[in-house]
C-alpha positions as CSV (number, residue, x, y, z in Angstrom):
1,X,0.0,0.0,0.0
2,X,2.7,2.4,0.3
3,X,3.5,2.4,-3.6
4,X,0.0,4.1,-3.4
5,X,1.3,6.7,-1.5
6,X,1.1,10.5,-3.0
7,X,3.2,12.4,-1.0
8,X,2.3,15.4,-3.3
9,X,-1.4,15.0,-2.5
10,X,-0.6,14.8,1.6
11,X,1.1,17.7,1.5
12,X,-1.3,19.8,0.2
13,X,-3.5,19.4,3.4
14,X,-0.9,21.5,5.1
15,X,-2.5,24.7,6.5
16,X,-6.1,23.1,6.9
17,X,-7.5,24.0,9.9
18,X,-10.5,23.4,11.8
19,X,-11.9,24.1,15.5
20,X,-14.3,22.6,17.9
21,X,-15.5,24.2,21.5
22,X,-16.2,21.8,24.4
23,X,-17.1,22.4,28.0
24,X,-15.1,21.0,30.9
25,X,-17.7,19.7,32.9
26,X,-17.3,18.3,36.8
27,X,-18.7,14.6,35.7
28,X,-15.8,14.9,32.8
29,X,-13.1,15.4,35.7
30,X,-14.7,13.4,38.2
31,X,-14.5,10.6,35.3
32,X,-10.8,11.3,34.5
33,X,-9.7,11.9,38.0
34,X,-10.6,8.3,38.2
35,X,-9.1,7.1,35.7
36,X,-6.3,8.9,36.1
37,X,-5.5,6.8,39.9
38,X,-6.2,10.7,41.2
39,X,-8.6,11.7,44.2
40,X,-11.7,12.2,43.1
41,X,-13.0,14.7,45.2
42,X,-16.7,16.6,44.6
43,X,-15.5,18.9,41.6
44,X,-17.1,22.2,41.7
45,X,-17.5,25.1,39.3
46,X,-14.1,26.7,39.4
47,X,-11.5,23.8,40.4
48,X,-8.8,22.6,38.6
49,X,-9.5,20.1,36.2
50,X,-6.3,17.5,35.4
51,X,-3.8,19.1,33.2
52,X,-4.8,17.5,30.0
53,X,-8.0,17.0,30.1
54,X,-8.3,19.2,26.8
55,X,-7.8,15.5,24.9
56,X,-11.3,14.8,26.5
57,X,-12.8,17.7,25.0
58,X,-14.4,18.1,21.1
59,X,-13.9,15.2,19.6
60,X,-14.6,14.0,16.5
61,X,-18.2,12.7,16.5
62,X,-19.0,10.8,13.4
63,X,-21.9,8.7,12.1
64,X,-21.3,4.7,12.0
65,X,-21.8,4.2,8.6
66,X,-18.9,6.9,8.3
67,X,-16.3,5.0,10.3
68,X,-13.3,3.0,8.8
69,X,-12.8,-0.5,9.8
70,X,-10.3,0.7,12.7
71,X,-12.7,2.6,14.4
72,X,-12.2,5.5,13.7
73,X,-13.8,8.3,11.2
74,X,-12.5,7.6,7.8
75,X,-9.9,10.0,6.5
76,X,-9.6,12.6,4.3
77,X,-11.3,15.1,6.5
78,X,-9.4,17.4,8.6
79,X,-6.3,15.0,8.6
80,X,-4.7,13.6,5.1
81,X,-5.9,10.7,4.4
82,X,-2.7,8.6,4.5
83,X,-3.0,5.2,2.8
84,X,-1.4,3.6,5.3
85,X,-3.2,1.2,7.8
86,X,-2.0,1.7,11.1
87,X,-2.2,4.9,13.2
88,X,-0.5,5.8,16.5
89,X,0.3,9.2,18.3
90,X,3.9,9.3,17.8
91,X,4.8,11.6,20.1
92,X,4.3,15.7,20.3
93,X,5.2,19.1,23.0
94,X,2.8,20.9,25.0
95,X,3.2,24.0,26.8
96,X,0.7,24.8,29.7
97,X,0.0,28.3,30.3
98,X,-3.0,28.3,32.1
99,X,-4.7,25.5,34.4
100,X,-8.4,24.3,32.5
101,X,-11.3,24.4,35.0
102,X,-14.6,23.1,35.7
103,X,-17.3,25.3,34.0
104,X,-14.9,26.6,31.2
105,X,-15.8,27.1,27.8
106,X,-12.8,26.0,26.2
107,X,-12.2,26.3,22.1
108,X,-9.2,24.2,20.3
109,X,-8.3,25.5,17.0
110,X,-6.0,23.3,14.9
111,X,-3.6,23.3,11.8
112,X,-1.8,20.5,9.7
113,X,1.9,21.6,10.0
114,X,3.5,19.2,8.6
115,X,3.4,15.7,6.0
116,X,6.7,13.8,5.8
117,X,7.6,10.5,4.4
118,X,10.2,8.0,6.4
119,X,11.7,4.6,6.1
120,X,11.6,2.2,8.9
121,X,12.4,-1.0,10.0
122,X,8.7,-2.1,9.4
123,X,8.4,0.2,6.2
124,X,6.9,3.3,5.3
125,X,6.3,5.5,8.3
126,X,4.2,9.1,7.2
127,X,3.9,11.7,10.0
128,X,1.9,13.8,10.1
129,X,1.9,16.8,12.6
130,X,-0.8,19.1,13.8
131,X,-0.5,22.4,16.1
132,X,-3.7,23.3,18.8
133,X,-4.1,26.0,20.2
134,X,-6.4,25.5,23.3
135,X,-8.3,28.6,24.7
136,X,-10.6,29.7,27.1
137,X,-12.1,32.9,28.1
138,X,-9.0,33.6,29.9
139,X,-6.7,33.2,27.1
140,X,-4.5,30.4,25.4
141,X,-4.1,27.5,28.2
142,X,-2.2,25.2,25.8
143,X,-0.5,25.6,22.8
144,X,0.3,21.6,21.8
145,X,1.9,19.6,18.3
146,X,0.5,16.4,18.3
147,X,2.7,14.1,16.1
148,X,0.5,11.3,14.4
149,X,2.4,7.9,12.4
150,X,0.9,5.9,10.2
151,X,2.4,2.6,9.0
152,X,1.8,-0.3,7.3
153,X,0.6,-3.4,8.9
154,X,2.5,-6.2,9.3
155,X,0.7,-9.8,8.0
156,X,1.9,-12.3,11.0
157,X,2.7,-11.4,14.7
158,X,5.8,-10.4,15.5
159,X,8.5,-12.3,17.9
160,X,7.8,-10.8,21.4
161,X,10.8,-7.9,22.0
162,X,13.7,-9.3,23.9
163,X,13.9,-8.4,27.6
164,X,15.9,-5.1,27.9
165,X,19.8,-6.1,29.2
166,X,19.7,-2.7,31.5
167,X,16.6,-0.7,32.7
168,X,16.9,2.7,33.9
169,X,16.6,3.3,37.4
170,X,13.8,5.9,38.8
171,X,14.7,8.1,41.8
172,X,10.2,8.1,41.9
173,X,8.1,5.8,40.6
174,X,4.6,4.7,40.5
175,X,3.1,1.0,39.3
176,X,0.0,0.7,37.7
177,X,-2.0,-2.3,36.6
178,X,-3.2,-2.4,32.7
179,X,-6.4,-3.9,32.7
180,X,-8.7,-3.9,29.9
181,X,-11.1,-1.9,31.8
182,X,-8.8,1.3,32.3
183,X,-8.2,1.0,28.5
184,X,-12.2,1.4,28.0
185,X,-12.9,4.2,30.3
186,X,-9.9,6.1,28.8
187,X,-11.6,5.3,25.4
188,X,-15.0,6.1,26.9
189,X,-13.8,9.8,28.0
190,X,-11.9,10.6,25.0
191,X,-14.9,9.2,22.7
192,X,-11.9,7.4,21.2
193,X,-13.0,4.4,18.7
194,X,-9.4,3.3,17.8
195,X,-10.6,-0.4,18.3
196,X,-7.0,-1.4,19.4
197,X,-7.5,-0.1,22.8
198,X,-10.5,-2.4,23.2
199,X,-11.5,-5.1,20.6
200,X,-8.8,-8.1,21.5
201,X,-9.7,-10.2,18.4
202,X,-9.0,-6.6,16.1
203,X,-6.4,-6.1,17.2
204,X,-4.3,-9.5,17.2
205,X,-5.8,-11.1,13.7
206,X,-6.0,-7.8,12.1
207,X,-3.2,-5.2,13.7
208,X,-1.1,-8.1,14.7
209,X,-0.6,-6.9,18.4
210,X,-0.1,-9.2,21.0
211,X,-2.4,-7.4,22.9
212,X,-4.6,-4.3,23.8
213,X,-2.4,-1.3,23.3
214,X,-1.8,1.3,25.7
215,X,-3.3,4.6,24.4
216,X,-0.1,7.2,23.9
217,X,-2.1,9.9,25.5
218,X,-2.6,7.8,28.7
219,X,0.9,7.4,29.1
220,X,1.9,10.9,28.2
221,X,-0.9,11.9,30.6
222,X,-0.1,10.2,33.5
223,X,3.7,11.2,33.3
224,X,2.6,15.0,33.2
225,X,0.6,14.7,36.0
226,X,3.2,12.8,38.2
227,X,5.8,15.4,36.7
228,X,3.4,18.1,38.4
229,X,3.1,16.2,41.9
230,X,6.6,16.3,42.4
231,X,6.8,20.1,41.3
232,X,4.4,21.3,44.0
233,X,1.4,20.7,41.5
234,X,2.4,23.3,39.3
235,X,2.5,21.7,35.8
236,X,5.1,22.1,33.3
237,X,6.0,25.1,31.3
238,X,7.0,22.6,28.4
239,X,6.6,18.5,28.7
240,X,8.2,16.9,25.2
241,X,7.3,13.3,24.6
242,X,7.7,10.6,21.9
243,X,6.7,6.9,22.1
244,X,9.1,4.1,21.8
245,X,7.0,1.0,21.9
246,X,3.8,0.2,22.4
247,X,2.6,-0.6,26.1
248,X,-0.1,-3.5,25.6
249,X,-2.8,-4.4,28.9
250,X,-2.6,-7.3,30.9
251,X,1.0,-6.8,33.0
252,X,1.9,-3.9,35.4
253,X,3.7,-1.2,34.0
254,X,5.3,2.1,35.6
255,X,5.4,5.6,35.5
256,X,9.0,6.9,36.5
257,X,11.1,10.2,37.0
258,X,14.2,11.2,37.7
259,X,15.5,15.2,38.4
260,X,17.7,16.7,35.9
261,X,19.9,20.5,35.7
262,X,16.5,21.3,33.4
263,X,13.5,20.1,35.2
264,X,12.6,16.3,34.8
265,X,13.5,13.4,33.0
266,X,10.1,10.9,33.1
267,X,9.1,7.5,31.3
268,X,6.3,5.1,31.4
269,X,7.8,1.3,31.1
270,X,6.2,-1.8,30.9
271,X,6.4,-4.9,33.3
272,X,10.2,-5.4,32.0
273,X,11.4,-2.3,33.1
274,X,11.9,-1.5,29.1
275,X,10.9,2.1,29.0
276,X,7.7,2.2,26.4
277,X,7.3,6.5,26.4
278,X,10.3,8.9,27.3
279,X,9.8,12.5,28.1
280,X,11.3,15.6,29.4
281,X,9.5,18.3,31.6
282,X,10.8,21.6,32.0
283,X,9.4,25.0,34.3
């Protein structure tokens, strides 16, 4: 399929744009609170809602007859539609400048920055990268690039990756357990119908996984927020993060950080120790 591959015609949907308004409601944060292995609390017009819950907020909302056999809304809309089968966050930067609320009114406005073409060890890899610019009545609160892969699909599963020889160590650390139902509600509050996250037999005969993956946001959500706790709660000025392997459910994984001269250095890894998301936090 990636012979098919206009690179020409990608390109062109650079400088599309689009926006979508949500409000951040106190049954949203009491939801991802939860999930999130955070107090819950009685949220009440005015608190602090969890520092990305903007990735809950306007999502695309599509028919079902308008839905491609991954789950999600076929393509060619906002994003290119990119011939390739498999899609994953790849990585991205946000930079938090206000704190979202309960009761806000919050708008995201977003623009195709970028189309490239790679060659990787599984094939062709197209990124595709998008800027948002999240804004409340207050002002910008988050100014994000969200780097998306797409890839083609292998047609066999693929030998299970080698224990890691060394694993870094974590001066903090927290273990979580991922079970197919913290998969769902992450799904469930981010209206996310990637059917990876959730249908066992899709994914394994179809994607090839050995298992339900790991959403990418999830991981990098969970390392901004522990990067916050151990900053006094203020969350960071800039968080960069990139994925280096998918995290599937079923095993404990953890979420780990270690001080550095420029802020943190944090990583979620799975039951190994083999670090699955790396990223750096900054104030």
């Amino acid at each position: 399929m990636a012979d098919t591959l206009d690179l020409d015609h990608l390109r062109s949907w650079i400088g599309r744009t689009d926006e979508a308004s949500d409000i951040v409601t106190a049954q949203l944060v009491k939801g991802l609170r939860a999930t999130l292995f955070l107090d819950i609390g009685k949220p009440q017009p005015g608190d602090a809602a969890p520092f990305t819950t903007h990735w809950c907020l306007a999502q695309p909302v599509a028919p079902m007859d308008q839905l491609g056999s991954d789950g999600h809304p076929a393509r060619g809309g906002f994003l290119p539609p990119v011939p390739l089968p498999r899609r994953m966050w790849a990585g991205g930067q946000l930079e938090f400048l206000d704190t979202l609320c309960v009761g806000d009114d919050v708008t995201r406005a977003s623009k195709i920055l970028d189309v490239t073409l790679k060659t990787g060890s599984t094939g062709a890899l197209c990124f595709v990268s998008v800027e948002h610019l999240i804004t409340t009545p207050r002002g910008l609160a988050i100014r994000e690039r969200q780097d998306i892969v797409y890839r083609d699909a292998p047609t066999s599963m693929a030998p299970p990756a080698p224990a890691p020889k060394e694993v870094p160590t974590a001066k903090h650390s927290e273990r979580h357990f991922a079970d197919p139902v913290l998969l769902f509600r992450y799904s469930a509050l981010t209206f996310n119908g990637h059917r990876i996250h959730y249908d066992r037999d899709y994914v394994t005969k179809v994607e090839f996984y050995p298992g339900l993956v790991f959403h990418g946001p999830m991981q990098a959500t969970l390392l901004v927020e522990l990067s916050a706790k151990l900053h006094g709660g203020k969350a960071p000025a800039k968080f960069s993060y990139r994925g280096v392997q998918p995290l599937f459910d079923g095993a404990e994984f953890s979420v780990n950080a270690n001080e550095t001269a420029e802020g943190l250095e944090v990583w979620t890894a799975n039951d190994k120790g083999a670090p699955t998301m790396k990223a750096t936090a900054s104030w």
